[in-house]
Backbone bond lengths (Angstrom), bond angles and torsions (degrees), N, CA, C in turn:
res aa  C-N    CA-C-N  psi(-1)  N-CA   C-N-CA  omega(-1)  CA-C   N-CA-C  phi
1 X - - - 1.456 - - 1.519 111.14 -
2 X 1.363 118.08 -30.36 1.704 122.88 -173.20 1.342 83.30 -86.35
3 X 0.932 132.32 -62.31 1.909 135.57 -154.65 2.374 81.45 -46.99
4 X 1.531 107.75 -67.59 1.485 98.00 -166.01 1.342 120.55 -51.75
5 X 1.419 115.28 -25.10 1.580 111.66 -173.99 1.675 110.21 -84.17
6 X 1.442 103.35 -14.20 1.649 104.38 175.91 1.585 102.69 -72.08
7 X 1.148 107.71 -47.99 1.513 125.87 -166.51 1.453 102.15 -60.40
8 X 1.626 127.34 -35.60 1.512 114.52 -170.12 1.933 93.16 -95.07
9 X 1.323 114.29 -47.09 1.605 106.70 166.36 1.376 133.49 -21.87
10 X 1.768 91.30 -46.56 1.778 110.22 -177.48 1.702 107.24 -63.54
11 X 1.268 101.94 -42.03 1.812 141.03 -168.33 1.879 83.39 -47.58
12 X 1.529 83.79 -84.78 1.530 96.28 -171.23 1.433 136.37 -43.13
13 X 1.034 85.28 -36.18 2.109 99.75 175.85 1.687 113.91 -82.17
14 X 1.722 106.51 -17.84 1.398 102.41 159.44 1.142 128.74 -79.06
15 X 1.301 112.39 -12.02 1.291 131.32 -164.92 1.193 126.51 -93.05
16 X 1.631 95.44 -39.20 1.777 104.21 160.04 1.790 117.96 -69.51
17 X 1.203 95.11 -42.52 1.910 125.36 -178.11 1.870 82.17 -44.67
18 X 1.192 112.79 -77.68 1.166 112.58 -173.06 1.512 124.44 -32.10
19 X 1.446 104.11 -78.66 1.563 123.99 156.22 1.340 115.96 -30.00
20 X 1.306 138.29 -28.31 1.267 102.88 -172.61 1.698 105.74 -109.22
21 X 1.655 113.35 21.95 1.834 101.96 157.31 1.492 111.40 -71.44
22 X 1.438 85.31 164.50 1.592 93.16 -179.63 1.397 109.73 -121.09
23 X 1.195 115.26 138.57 1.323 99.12 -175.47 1.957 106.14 -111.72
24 X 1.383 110.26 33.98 1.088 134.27 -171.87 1.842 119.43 -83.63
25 X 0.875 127.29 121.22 1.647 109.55 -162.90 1.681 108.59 -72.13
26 X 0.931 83.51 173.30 1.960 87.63 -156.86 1.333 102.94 -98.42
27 X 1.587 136.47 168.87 1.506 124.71 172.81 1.534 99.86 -76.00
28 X 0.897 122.99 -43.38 1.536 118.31 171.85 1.915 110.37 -45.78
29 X 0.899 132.42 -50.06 1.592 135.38 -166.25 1.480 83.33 -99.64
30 X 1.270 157.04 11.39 1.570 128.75 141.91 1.472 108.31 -106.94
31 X 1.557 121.44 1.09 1.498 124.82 164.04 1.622 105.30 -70.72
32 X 1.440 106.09 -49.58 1.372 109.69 177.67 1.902 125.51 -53.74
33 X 1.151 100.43 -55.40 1.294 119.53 -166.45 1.686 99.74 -77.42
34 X 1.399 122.64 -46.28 1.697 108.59 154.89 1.266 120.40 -60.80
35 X 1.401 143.36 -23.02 1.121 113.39 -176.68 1.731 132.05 -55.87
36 X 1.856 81.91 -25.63 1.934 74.93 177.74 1.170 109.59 -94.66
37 X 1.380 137.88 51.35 1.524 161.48 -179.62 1.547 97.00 -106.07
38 X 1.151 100.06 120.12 1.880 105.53 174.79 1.373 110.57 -92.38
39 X 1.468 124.99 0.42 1.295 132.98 166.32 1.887 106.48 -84.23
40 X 1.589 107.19 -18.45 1.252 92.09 -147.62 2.097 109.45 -95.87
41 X 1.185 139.19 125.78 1.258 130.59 -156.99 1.580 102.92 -103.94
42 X 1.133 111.97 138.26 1.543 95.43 162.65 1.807 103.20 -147.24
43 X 1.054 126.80 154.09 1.076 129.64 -177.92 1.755 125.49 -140.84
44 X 1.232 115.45 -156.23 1.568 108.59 -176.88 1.335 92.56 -136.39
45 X 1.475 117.96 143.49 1.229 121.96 165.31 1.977 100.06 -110.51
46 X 1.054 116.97 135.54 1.541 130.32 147.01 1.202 150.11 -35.87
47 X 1.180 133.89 71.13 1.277 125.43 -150.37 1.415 123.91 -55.11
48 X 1.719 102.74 1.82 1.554 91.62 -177.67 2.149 115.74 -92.58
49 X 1.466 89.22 0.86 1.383 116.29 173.24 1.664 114.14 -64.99
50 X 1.468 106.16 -24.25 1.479 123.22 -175.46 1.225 115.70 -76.26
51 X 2.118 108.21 -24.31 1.708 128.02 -164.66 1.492 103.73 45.28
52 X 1.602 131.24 41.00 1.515 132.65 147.76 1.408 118.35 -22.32
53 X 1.235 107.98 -52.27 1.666 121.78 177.63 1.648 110.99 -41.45
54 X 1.151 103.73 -73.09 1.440 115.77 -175.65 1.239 123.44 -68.57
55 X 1.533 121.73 -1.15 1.069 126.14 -173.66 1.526 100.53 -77.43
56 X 1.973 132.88 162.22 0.768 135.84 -156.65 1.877 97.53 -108.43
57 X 1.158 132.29 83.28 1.101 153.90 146.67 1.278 130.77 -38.16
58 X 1.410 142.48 131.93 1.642 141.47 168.95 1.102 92.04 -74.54
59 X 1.385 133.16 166.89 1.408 154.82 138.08 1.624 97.71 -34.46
60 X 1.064 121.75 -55.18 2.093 126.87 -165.08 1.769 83.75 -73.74
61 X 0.795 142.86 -81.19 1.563 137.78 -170.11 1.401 118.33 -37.78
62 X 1.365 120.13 -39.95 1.494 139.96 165.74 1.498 113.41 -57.87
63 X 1.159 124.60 -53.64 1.358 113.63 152.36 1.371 146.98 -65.23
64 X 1.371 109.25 -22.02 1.486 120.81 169.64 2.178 92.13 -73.55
């Protein structure tokens, strides 16, 4: 009876293990694959556009 419940446990956890790839493309692999898209734009934003500086910060947040 212990030997079967190991055996369907083992079952089950492969089963999820399995189940949960994705075979879905990633934002990384459609960043890639648009870039050579002449429709496709991408740019940089600035972080000083964010005003980080001025934001009201702890000392412990300021160092992280």
């Amino acid at each position: 009876m212990k030997n079967g419940i190991k055996y369907i446990t083992a079952a089950l956890i492969l089963l999820v293990t399995l189940g949960s790839c994705s075979s879905s493309q990633s934002l990384q692999e459609y960043y890639v694959d648009s870039s050579e898209n002449d429709n496709f734009l991408s740019f940089d934003v600035p972080t000083s556009i964010l005003n980080i500086a001025s934001a009201n910060l702890s000392p412990e947040e300021k160092k992280q």
